[in-house]
mmCIF file of the N, C-alpha and C atoms, coordinates in Angstrom:
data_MODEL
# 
_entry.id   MODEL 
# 
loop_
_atom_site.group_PDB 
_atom_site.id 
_atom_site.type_symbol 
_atom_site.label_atom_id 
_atom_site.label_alt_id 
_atom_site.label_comp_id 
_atom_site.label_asym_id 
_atom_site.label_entity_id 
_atom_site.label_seq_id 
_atom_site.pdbx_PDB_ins_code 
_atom_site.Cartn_x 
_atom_site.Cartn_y 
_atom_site.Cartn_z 
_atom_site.occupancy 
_atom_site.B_iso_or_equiv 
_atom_site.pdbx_formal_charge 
_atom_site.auth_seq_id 
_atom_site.auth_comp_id 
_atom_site.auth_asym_id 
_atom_site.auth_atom_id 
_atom_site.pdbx_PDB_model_num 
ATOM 1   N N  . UNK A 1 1  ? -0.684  -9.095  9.807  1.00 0.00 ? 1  UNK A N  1 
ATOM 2   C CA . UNK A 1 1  ? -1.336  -10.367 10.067 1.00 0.00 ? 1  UNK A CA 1 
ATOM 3   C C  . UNK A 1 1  ? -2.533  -10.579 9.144  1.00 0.00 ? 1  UNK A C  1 
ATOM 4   N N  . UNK A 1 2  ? -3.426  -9.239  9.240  1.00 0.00 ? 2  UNK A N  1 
ATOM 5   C CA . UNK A 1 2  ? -4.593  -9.586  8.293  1.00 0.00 ? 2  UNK A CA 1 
ATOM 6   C C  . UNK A 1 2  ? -4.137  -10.345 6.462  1.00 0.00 ? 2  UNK A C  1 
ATOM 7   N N  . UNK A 1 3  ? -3.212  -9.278  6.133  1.00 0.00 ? 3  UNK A N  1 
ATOM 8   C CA . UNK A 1 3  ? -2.826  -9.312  4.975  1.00 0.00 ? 3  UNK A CA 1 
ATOM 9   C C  . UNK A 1 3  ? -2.050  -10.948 4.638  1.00 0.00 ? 3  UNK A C  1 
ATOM 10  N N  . UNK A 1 4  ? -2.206  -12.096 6.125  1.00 0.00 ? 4  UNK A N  1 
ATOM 11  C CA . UNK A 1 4  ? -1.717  -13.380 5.573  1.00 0.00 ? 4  UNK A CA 1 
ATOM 12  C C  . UNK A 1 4  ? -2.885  -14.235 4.938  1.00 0.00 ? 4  UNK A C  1 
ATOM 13  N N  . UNK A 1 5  ? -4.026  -14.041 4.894  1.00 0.00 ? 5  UNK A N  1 
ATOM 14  C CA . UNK A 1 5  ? -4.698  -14.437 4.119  1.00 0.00 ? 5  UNK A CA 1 
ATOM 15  C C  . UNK A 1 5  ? -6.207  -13.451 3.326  1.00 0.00 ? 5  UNK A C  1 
ATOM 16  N N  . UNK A 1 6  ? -5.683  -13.198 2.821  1.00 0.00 ? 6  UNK A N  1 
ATOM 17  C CA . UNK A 1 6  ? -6.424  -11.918 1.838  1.00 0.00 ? 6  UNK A CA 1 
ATOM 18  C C  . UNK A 1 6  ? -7.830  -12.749 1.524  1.00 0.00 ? 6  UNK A C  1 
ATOM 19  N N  . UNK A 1 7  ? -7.593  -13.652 0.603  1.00 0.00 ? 7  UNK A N  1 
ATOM 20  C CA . UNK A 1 7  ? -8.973  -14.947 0.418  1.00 0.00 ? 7  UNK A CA 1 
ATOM 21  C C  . UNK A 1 7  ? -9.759  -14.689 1.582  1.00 0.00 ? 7  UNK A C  1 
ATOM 22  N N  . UNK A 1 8  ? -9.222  -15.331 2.602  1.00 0.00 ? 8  UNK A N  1 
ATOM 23  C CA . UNK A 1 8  ? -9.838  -15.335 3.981  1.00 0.00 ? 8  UNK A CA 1 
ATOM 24  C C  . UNK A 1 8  ? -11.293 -14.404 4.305  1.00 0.00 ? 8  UNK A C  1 
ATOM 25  N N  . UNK A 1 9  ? -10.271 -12.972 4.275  1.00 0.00 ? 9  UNK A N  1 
ATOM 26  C CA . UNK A 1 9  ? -10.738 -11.666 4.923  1.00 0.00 ? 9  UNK A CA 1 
ATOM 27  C C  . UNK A 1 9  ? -12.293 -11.420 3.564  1.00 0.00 ? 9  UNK A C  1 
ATOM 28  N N  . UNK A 1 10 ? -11.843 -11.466 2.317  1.00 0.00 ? 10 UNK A N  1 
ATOM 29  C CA . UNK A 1 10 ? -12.845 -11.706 1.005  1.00 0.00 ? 10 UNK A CA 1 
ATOM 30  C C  . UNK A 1 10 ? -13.775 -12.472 1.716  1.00 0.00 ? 10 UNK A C  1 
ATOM 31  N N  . UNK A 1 11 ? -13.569 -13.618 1.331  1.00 0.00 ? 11 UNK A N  1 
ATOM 32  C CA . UNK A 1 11 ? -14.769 -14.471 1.592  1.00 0.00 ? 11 UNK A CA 1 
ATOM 33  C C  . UNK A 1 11 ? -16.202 -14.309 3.114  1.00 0.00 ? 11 UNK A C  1 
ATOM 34  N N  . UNK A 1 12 ? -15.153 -13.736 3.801  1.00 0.00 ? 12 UNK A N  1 
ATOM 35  C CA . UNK A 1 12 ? -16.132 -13.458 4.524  1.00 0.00 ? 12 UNK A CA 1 
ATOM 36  C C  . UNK A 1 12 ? -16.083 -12.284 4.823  1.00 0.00 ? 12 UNK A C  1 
ATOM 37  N N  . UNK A 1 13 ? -16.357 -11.667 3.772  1.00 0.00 ? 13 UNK A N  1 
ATOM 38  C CA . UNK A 1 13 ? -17.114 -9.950  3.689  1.00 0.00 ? 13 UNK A CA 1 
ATOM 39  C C  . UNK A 1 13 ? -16.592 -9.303  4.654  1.00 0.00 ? 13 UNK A C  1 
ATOM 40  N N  . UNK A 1 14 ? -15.385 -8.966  5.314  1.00 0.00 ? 14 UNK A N  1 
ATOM 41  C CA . UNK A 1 14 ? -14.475 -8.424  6.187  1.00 0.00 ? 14 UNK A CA 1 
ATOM 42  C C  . UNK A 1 14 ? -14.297 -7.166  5.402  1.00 0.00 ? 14 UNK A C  1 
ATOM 43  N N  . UNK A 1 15 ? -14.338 -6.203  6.301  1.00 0.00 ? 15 UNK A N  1 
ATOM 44  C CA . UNK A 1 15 ? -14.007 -4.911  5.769  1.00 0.00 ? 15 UNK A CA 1 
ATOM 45  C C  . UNK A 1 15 ? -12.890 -4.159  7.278  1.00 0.00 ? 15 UNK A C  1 
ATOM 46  N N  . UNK A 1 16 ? -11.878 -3.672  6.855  1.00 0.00 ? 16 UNK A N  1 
ATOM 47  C CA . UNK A 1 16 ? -10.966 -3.465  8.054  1.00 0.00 ? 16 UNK A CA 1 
ATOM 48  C C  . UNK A 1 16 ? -11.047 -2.254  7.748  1.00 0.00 ? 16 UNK A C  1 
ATOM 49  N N  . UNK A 1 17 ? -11.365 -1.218  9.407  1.00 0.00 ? 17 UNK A N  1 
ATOM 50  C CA . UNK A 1 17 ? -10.758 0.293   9.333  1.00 0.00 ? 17 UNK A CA 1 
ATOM 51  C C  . UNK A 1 17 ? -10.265 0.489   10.617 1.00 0.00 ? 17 UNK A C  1 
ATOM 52  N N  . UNK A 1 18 ? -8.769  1.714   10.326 1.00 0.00 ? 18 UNK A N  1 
ATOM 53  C CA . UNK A 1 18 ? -8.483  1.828   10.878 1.00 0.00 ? 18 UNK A CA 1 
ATOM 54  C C  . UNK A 1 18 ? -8.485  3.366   11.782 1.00 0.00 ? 18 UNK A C  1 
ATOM 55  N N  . UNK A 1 19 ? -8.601  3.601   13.348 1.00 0.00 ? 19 UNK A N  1 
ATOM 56  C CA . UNK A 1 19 ? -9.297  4.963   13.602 1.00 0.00 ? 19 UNK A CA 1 
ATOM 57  C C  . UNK A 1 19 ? -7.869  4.880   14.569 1.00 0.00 ? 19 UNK A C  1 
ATOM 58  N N  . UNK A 1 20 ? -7.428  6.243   14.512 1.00 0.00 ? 20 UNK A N  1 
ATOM 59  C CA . UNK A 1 20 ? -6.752  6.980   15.777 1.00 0.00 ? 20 UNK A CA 1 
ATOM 60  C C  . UNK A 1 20 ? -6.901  8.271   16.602 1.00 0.00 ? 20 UNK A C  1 
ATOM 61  N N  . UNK A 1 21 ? -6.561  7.961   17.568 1.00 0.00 ? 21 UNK A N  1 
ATOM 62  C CA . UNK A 1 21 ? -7.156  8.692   19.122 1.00 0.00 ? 21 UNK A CA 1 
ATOM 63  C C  . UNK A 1 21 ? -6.922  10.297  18.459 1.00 0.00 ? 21 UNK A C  1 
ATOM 64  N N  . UNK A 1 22 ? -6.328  10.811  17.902 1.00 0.00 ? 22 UNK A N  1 
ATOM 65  C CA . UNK A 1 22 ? -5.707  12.141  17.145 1.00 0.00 ? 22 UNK A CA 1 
ATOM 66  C C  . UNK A 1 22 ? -7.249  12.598  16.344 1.00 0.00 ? 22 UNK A C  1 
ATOM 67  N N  . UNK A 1 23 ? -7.278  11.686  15.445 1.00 0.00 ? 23 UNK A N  1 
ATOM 68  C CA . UNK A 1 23 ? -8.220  11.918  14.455 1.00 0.00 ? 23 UNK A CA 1 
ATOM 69  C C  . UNK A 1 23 ? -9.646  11.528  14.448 1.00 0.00 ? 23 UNK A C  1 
ATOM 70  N N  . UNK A 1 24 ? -9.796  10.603  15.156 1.00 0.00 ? 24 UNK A N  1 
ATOM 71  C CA . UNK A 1 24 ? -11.369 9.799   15.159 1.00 0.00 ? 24 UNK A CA 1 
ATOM 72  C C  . UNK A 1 24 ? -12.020 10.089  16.511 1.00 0.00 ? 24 UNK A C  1 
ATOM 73  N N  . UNK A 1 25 ? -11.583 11.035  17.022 1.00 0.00 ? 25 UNK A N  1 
ATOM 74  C CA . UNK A 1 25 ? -12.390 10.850  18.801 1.00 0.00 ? 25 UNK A CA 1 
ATOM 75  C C  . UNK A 1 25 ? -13.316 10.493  18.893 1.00 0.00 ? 25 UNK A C  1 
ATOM 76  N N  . UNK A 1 26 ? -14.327 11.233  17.767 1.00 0.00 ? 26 UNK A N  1 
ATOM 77  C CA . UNK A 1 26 ? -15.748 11.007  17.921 1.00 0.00 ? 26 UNK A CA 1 
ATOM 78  C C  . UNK A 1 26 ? -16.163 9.084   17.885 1.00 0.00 ? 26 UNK A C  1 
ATOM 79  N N  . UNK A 1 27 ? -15.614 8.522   16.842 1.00 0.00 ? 27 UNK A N  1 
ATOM 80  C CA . UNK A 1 27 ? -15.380 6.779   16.671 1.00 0.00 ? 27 UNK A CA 1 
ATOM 81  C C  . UNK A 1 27 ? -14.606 6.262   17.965 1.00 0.00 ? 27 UNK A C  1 
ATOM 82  N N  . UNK A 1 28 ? -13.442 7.065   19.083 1.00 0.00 ? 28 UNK A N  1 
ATOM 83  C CA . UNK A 1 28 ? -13.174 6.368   19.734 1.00 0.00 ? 28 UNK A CA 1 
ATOM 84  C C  . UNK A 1 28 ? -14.347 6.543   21.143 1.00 0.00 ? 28 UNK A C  1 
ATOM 85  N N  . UNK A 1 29 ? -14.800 7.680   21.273 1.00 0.00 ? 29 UNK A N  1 
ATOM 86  C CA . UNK A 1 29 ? -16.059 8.092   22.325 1.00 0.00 ? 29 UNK A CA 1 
ATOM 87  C C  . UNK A 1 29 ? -16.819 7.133   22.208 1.00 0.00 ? 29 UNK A C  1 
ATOM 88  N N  . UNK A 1 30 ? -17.526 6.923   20.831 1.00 0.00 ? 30 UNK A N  1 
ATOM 89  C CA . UNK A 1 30 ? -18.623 6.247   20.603 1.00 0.00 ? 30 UNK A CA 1 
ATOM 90  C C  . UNK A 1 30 ? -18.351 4.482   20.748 1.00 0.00 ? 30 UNK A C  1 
ATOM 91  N N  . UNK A 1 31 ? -17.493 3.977   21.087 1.00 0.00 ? 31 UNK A N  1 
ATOM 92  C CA . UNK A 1 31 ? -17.107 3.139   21.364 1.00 0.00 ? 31 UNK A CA 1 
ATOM 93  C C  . UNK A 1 31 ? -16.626 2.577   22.437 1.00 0.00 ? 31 UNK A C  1 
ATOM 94  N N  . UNK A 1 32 ? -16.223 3.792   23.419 1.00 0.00 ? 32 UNK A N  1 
ATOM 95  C CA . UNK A 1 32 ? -15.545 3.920   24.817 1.00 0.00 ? 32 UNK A CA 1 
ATOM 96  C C  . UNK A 1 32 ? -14.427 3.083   24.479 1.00 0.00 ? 32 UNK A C  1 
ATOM 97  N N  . UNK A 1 33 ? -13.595 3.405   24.015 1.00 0.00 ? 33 UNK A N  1 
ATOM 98  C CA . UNK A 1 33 ? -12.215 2.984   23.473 1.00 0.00 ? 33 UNK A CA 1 
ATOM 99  C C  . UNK A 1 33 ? -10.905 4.021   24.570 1.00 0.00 ? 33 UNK A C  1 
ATOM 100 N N  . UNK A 1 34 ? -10.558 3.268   25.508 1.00 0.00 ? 34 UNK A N  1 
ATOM 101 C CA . UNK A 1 34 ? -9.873  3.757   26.008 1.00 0.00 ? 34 UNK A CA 1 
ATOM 102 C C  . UNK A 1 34 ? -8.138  3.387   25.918 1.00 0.00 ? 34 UNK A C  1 
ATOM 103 N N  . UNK A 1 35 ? -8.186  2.292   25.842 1.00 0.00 ? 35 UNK A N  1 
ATOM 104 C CA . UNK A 1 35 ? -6.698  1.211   25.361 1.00 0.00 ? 35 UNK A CA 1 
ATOM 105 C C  . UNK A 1 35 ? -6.277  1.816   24.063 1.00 0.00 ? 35 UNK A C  1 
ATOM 106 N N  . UNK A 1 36 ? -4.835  2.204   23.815 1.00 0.00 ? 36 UNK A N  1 
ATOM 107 C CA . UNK A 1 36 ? -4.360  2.524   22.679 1.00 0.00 ? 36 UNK A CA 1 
ATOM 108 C C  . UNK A 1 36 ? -4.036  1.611   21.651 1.00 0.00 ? 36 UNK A C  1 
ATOM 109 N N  . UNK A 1 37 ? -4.594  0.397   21.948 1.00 0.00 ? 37 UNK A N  1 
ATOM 110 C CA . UNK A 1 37 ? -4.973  -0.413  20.942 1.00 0.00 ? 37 UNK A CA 1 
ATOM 111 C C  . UNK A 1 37 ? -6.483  -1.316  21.267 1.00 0.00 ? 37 UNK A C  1 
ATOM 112 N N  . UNK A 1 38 ? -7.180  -1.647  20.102 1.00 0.00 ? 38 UNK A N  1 
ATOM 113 C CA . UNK A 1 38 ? -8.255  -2.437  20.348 1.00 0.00 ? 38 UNK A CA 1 
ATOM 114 C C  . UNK A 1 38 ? -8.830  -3.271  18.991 1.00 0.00 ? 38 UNK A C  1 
ATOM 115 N N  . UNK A 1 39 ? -8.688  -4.366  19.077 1.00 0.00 ? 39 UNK A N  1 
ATOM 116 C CA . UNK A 1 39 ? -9.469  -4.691  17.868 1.00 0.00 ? 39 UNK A CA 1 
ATOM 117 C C  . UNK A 1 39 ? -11.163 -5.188  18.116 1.00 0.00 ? 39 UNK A C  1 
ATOM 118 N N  . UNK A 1 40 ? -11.922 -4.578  17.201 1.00 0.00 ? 40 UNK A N  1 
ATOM 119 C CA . UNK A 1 40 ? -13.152 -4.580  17.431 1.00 0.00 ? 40 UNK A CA 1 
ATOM 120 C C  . UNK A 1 40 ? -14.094 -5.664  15.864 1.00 0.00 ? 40 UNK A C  1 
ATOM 121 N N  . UNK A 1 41 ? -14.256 -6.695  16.534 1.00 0.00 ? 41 UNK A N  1 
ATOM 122 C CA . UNK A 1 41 ? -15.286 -7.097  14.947 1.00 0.00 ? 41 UNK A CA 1 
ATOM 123 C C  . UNK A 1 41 ? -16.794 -6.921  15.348 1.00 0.00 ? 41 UNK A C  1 
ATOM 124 N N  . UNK A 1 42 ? -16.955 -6.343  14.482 1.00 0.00 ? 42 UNK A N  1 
ATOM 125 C CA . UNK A 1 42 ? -18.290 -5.633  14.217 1.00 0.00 ? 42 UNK A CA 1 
ATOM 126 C C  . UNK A 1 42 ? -19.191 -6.941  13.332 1.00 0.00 ? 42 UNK A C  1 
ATOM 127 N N  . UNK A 1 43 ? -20.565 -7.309  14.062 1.00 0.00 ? 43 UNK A N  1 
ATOM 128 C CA . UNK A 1 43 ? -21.413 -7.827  12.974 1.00 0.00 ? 43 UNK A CA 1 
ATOM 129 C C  . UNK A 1 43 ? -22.005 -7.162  12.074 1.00 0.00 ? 43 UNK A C  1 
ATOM 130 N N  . UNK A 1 44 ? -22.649 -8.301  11.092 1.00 0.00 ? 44 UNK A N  1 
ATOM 131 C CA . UNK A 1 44 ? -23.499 -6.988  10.289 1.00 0.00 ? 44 UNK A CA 1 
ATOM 132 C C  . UNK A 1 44 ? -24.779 -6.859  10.962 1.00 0.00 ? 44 UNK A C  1 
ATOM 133 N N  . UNK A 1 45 ? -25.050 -7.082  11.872 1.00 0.00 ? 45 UNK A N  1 
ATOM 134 C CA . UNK A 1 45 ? -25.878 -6.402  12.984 1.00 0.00 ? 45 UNK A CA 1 
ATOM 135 C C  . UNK A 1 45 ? -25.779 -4.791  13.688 1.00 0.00 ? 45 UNK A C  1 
ATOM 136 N N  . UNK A 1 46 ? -24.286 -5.270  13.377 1.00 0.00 ? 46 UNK A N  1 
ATOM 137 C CA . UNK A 1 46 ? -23.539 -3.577  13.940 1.00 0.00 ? 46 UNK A CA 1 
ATOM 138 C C  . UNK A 1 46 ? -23.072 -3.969  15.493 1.00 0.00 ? 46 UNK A C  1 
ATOM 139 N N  . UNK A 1 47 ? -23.706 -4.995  16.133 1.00 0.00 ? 47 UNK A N  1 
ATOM 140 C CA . UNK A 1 47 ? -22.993 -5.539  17.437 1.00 0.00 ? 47 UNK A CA 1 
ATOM 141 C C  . UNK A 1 47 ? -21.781 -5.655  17.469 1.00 0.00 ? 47 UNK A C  1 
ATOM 142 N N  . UNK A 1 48 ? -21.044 -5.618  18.920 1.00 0.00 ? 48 UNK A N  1 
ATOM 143 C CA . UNK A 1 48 ? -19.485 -5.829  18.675 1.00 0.00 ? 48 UNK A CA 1 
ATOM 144 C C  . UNK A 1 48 ? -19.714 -7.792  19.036 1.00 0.00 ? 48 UNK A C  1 
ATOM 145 N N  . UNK A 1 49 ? -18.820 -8.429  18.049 1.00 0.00 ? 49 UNK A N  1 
ATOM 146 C CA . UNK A 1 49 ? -18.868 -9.704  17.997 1.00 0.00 ? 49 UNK A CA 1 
ATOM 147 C C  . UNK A 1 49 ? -17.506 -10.142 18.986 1.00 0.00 ? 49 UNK A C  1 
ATOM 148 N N  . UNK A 1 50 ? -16.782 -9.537  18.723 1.00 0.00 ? 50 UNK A N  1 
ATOM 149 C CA . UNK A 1 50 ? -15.456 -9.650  19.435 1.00 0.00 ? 50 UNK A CA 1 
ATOM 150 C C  . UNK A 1 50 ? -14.575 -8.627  19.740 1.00 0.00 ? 50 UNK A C  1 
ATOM 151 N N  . UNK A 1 51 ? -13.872 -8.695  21.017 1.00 0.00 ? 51 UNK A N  1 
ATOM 152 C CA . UNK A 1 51 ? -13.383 -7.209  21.876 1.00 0.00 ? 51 UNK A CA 1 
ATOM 153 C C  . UNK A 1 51 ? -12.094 -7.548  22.105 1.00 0.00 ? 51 UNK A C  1 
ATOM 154 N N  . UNK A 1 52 ? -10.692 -7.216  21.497 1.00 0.00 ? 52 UNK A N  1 
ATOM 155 C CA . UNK A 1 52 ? -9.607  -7.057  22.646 1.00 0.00 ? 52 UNK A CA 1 
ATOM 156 C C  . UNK A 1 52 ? -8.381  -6.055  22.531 1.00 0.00 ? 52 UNK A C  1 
ATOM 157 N N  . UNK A 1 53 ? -8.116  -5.950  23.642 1.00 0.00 ? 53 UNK A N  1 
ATOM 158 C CA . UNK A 1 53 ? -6.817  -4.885  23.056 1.00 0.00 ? 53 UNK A CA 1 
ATOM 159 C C  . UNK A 1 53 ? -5.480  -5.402  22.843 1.00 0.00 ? 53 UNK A C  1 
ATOM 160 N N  . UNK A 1 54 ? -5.475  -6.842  22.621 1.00 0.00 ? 54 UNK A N  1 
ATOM 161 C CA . UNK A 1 54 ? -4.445  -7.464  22.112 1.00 0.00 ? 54 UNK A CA 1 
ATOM 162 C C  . UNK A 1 54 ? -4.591  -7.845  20.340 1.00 0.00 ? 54 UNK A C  1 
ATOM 163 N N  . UNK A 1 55 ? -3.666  -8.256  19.802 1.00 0.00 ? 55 UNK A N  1 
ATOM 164 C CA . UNK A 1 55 ? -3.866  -8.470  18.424 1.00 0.00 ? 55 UNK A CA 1 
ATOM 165 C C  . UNK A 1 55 ? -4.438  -9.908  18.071 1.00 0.00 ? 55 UNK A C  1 
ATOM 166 N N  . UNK A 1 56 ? -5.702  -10.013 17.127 1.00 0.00 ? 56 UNK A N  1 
ATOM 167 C CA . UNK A 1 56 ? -6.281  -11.434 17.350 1.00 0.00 ? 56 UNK A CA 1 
ATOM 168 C C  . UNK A 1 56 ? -5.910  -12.295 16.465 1.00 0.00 ? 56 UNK A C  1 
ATOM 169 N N  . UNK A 1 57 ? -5.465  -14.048 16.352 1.00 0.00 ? 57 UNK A N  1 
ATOM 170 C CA . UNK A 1 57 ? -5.146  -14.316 15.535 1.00 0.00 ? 57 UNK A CA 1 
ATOM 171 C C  . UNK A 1 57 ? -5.801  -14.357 14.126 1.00 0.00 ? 57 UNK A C  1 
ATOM 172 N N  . UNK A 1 58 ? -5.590  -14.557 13.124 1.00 0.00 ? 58 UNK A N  1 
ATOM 173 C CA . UNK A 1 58 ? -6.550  -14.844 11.934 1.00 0.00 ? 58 UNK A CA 1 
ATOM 174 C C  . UNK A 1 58 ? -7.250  -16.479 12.231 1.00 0.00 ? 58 UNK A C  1 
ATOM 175 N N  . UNK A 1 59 ? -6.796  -17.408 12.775 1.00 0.00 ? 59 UNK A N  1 
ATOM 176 C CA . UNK A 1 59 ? -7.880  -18.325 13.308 1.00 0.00 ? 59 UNK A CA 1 
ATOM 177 C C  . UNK A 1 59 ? -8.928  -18.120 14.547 1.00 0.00 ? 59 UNK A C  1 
ATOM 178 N N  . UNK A 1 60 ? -8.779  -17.575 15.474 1.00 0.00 ? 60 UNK A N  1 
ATOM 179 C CA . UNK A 1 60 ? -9.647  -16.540 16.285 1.00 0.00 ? 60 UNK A CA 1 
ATOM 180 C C  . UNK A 1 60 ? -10.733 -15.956 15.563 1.00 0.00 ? 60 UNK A C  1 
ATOM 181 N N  . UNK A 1 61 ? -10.084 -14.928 14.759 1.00 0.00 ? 61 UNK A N  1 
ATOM 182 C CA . UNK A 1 61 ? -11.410 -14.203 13.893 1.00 0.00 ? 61 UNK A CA 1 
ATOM 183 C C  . UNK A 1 61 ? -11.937 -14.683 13.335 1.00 0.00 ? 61 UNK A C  1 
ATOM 184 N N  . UNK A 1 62 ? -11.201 -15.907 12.274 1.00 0.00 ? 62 UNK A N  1 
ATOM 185 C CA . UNK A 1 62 ? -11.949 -16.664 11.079 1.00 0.00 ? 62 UNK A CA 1 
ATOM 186 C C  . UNK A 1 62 ? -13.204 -17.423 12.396 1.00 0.00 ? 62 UNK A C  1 
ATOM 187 N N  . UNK A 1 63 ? -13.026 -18.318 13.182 1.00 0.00 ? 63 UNK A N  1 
ATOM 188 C CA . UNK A 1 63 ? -13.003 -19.258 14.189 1.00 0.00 ? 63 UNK A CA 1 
ATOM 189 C C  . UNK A 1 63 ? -14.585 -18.402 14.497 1.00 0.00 ? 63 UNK A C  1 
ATOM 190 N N  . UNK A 1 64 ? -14.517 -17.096 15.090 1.00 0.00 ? 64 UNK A N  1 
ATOM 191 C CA . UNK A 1 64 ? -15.782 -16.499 15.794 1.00 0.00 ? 64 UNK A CA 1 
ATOM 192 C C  . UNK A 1 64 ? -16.706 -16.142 14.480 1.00 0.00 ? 64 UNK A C  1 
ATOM 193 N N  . UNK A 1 65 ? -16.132 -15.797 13.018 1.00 0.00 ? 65 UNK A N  1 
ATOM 194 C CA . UNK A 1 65 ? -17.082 -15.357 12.279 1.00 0.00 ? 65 UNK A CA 1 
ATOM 195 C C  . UNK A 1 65 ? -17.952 -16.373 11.838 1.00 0.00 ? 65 UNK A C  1 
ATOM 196 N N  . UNK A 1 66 ? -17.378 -17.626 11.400 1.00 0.00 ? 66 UNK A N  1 
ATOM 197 C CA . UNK A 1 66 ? -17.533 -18.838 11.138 1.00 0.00 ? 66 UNK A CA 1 
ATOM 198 C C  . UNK A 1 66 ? -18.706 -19.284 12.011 1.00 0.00 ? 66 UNK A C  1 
ATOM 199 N N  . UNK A 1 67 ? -18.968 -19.407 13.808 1.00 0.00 ? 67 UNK A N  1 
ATOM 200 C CA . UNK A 1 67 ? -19.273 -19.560 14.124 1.00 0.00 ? 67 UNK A CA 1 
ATOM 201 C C  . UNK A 1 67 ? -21.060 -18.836 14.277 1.00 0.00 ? 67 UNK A C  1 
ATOM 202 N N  . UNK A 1 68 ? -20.845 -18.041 13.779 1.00 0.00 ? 68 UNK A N  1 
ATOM 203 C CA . UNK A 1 68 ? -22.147 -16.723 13.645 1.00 0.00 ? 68 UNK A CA 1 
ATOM 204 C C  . UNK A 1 68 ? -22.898 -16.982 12.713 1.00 0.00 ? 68 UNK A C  1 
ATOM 205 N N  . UNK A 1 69 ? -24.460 -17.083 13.096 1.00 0.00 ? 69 UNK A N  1 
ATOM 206 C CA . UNK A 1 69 ? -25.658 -18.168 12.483 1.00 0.00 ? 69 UNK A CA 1 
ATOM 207 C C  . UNK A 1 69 ? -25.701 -17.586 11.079 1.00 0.00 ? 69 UNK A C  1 
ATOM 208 N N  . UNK A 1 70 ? -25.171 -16.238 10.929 1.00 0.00 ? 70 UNK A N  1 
ATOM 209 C CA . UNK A 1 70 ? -25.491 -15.695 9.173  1.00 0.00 ? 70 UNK A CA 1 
ATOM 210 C C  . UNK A 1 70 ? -24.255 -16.340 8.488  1.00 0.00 ? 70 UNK A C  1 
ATOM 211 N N  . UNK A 1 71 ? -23.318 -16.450 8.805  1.00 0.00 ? 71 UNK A N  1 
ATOM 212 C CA . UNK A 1 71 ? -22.120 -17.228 8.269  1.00 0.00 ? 71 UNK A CA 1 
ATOM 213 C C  . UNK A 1 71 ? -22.467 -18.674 8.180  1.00 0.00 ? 71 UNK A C  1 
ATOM 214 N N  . UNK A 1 72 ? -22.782 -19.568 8.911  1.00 0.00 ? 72 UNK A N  1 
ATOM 215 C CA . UNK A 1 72 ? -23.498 -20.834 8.602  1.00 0.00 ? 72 UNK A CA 1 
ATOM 216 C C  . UNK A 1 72 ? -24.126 -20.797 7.855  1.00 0.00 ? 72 UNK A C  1 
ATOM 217 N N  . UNK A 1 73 ? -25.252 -20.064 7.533  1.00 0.00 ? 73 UNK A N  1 
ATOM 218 C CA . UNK A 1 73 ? -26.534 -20.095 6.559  1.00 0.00 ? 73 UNK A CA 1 
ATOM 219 C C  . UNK A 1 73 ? -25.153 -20.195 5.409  1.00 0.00 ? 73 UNK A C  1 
ATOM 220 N N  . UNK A 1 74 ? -24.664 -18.987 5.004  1.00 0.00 ? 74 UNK A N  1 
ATOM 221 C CA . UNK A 1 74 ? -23.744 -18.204 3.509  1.00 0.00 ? 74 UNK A CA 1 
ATOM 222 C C  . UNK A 1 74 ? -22.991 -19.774 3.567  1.00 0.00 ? 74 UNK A C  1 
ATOM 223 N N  . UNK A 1 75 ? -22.137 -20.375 4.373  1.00 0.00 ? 75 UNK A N  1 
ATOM 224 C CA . UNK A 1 75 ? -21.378 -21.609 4.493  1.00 0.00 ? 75 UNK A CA 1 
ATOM 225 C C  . UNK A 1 75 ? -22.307 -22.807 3.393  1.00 0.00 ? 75 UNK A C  1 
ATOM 226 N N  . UNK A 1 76 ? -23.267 -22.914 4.040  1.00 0.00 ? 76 UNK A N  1 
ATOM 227 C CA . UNK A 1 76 ? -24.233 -23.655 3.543  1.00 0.00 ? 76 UNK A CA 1 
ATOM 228 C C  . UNK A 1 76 ? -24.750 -23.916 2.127  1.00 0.00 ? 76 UNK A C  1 
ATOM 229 N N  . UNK A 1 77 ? -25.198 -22.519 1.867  1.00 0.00 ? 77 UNK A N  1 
ATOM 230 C CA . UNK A 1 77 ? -25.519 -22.075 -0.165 1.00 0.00 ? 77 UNK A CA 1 
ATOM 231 C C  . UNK A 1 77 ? -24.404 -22.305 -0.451 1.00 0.00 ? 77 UNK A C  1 
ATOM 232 N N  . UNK A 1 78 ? -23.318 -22.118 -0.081 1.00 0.00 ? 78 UNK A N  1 
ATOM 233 C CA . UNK A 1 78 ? -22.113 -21.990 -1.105 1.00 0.00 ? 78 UNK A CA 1 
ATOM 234 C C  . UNK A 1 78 ? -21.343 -23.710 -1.734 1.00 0.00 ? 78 UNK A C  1 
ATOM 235 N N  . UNK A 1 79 ? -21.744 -22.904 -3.077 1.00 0.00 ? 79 UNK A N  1 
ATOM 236 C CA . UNK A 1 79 ? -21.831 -24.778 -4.229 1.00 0.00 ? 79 UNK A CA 1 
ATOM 237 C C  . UNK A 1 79 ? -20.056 -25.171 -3.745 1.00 0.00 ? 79 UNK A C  1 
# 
C-alpha cells in the first residue's frame, strides 16, 4: 500500500520501519505492542500521532499528517 504513492511518503518526510515480535522485543515492550500487527505514526515530536492494528489507508495517513500544525507551516513555504 505504502509503495502506491512513493511521492507521497517523500514529500512528507515519512520514514517506514519495520519491527517483529522475534527480533525487536525491546521496540515492541517499549511501545506496549501487544497485537501482531500495529501501525504506529510517529511525530517528529516522537508522539504517537496515530494508532491501529488494522492497515491504514494512504488517505488516512496523508489526511492526519497534513493535518499537523508543522505540516501546515512546510504546506505553506512551499513555492
Amino acid at each position: 500500500m505504502l509503495k502506491a504513492d512513493v511521492n507521497g511518503l517523500n514529500e512528507r518526510d515519512i520514514e517506514v520501519r519495520y519491527y517483529y515480535a522475534n527480533n525487536d522485543k525491546a521496540a515492541f515492550k517499549a511501545r506496549k505492542l501487544t497485537a501482531p500487527f500495529t501501525v504506529i505514526l510517529v511525530g517528529k515530536d516522537g508522539g504517537d500521532k496515530l494508532k491501529s492494528t488494522l492497515p491504514v489507508s494512504l488517505k488516512k495517513l496523508f489526511d492526519t499528517i497534513d493535518g499537523m500544525p508543522m505540516r501546515k507551516y512546510e504546506m505553506q513555504r512551499k513555492p
